[in-house]
RODO-2510 file (C-alpha; in nm, 4 decimals, decimal comma):
residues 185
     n   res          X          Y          Z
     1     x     9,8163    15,9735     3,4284
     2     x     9,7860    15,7626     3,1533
     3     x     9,4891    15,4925     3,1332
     4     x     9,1230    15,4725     3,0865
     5     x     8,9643    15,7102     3,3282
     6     x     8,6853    15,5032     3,4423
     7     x     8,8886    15,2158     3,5035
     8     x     9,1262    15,4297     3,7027
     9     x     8,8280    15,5604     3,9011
    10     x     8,6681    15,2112     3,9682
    11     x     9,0349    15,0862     4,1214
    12     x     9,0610    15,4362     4,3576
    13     x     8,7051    15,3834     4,4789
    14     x     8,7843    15,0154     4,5502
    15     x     9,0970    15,0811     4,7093
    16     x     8,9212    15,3689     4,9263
    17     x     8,6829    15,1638     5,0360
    18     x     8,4871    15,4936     5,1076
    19     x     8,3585    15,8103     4,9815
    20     x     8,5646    16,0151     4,7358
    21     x     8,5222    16,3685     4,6150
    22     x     8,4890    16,4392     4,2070
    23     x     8,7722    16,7239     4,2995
    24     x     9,0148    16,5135     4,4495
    25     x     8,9560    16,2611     4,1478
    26     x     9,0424    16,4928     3,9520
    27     x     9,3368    16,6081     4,1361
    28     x     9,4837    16,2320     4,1696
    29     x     9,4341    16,1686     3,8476
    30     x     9,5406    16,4920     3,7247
    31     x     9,2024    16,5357     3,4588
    32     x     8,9902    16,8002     3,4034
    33     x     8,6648    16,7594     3,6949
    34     x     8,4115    16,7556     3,3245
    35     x     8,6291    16,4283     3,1956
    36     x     8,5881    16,3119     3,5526
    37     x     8,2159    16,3493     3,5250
    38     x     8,2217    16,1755     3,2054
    39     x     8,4158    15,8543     3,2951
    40     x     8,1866    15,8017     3,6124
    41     x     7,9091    15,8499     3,3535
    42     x     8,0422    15,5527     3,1606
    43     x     8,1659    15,3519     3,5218
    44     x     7,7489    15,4000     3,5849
    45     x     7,7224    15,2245     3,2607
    46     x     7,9804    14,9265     3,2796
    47     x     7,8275    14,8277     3,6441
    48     x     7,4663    14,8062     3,4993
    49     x     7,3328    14,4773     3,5906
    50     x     7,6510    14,3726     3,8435
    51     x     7,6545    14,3169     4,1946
    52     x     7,8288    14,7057     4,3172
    53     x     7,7366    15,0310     4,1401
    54     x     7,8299    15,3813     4,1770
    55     x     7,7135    15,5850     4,4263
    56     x     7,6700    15,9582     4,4402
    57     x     7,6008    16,1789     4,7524
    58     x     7,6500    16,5370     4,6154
    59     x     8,0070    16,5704     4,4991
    60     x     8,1112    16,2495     4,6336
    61     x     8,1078    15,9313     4,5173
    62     x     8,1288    15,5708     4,5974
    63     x     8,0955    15,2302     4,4992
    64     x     7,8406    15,0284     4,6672
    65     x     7,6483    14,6653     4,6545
    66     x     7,2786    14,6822     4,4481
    67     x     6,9526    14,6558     4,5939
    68     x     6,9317    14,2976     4,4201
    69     x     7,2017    14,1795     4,6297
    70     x     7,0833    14,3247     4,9661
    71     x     6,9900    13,9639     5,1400
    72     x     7,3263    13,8238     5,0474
    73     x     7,5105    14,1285     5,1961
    74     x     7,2740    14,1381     5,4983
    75     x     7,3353    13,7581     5,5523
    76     x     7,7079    13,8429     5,5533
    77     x     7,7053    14,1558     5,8032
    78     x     7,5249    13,9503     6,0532
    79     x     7,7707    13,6411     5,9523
    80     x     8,0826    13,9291     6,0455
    81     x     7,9258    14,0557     6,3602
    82     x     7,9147    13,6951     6,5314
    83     x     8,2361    13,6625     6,4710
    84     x     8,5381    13,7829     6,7515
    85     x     8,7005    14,0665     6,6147
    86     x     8,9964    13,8804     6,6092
    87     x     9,4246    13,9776     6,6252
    88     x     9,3508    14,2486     6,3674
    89     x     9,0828    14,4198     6,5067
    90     x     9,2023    14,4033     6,8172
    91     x     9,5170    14,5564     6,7568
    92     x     9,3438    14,8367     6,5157
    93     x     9,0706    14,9135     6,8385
    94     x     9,3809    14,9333     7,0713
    95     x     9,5275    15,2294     6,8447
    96     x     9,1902    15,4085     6,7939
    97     x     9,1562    15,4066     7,1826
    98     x     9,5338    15,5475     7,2583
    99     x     9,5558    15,7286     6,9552
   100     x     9,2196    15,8405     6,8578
   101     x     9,0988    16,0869     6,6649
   102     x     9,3259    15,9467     6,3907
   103     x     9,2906    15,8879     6,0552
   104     x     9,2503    15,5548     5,8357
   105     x     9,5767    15,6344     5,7105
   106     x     9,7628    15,6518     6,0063
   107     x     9,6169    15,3478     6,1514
   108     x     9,6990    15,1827     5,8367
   109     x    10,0320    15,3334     5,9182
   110     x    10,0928    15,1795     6,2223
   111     x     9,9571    14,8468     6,1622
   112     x    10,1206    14,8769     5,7582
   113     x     9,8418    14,7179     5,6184
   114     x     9,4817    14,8593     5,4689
   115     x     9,2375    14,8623     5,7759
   116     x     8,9548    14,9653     5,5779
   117     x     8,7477    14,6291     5,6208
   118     x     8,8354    14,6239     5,9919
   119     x     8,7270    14,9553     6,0469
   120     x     8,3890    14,9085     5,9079
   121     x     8,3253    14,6416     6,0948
   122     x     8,3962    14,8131     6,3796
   123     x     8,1652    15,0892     6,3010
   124     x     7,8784    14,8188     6,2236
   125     x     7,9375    14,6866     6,5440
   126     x     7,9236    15,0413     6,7220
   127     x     8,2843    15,0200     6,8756
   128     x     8,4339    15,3197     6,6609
   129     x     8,2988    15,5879     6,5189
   130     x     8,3628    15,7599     6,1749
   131     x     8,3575    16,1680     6,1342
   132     x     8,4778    16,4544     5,9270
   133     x     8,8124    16,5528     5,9997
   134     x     8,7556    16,8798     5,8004
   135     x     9,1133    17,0155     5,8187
   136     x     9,2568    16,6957     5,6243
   137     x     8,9740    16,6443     5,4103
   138     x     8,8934    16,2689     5,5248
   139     x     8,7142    16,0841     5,8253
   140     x     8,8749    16,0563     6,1356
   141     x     8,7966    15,7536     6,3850
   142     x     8,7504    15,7445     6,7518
   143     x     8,5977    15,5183     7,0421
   144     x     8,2321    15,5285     7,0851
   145     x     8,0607    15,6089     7,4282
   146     x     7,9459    15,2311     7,4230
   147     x     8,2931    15,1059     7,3608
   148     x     8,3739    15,3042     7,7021
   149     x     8,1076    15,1529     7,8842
   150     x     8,2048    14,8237     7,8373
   151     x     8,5253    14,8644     7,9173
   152     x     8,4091    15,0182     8,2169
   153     x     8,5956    15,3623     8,1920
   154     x     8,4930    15,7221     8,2254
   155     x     8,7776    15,8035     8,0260
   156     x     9,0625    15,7207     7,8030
   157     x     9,3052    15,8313     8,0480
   158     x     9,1828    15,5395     8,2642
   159     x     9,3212    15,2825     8,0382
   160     x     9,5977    15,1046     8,1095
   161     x     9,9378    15,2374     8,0428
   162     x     9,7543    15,4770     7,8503
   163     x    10,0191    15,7783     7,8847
   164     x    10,3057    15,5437     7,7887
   165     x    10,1577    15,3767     7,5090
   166     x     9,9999    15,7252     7,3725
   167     x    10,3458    15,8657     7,3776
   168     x    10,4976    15,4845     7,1744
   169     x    10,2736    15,5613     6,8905
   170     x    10,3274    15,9795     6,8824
   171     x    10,6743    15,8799     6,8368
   172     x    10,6282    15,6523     6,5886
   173     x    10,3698    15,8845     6,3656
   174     x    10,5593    16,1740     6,4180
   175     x    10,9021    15,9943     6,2963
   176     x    10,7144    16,0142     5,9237
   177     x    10,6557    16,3800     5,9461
   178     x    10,9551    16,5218     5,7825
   179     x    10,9243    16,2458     5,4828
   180     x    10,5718    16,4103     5,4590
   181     x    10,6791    16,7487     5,4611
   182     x    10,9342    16,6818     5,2054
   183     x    10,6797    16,5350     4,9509
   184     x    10,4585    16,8159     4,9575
   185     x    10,7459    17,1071     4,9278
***
């Protein structure tokens, strides 16, 4: 992959939205995990006195807002949790509750557009939450107890349509298996 490393880092992390390990870095961007280290060495340097900066939880990393900017960002979260959650978030909580666990990607899938912003939000707000899905190497998503209770079910099963509309979107996901299959072989 041809580029400047740290740039190429910064636009992955962006894109993400969310934790990355140094490994897979290195894998995506097919560089030694030492040159890796190195160009999020210099990324630390080019964000030094901006608004986001790099951050590092053992051997992940992220990019996130400074402490300088913390009243702005809190001003905003509250700003986003007033709001309704709107066509988009809607649609993205109905496929966590018939599909859930599932993956960023495959909601992103389904909907065919990022859903990282909408799925934060949701976690802020306590609807979804956001685990290890340690097979695949990435988080997985799923209702929250609180979602349930306001929806006033004991279960998913109770929702409605919920076996018809669980079975729409296994057929849809599992339509892109073979295409998946075929990349990796």
């Amino acid at each position: 992959m041809s580029g400047n490393v740290s740039r190429n880092i910064e636009a992955i992390l962006f894109h993400r939205a969310e934790s990355v390990k140094i490994k897979d870095l290195a894998k995506i961007l097919n560089v030694e995990k030492e040159k890796i280290e190195e160009s999020l060495s210099q990324l630390e340097e080019n964000l030094e006195g901006r608004g986001v900066k790099l951050l590092r939880n053992n051997d992940a990393v992220m990019l996130g807002t400074t402490p300088e900017t913390a009243v702005i960002i809190e001003k905003l979260i509250k700003d986003e949790l007033d709001k309704e959650l709107g066509k988009a978030g809607l649609e993205t909580l109905s496929i966590v509750l018939y599909r859930g666990p599932i993956s960023r990607s495959e909601i992103d899938y389904i909907r065919g557009v990022n859903s990282s912003y909408i799925l934060r939000n949701m976690v802020m707000r306590g609807l979804v939450e956001r685990t290890n899905d340690t097979k695949k190497r990435s988080f997985i998503y799923r209702p929250t107890f609180e979602l349930l209770s306001y929806l006033g079910v004991t279960s998913l099963s109770e929702l409605p349509e919920y076996e018809d509309v669980q079975k729409e979107l296994n057929v849809l996901l599992d339509k892109d298996e073979p295409k998946e299959k075929e990349k990796e072989e």
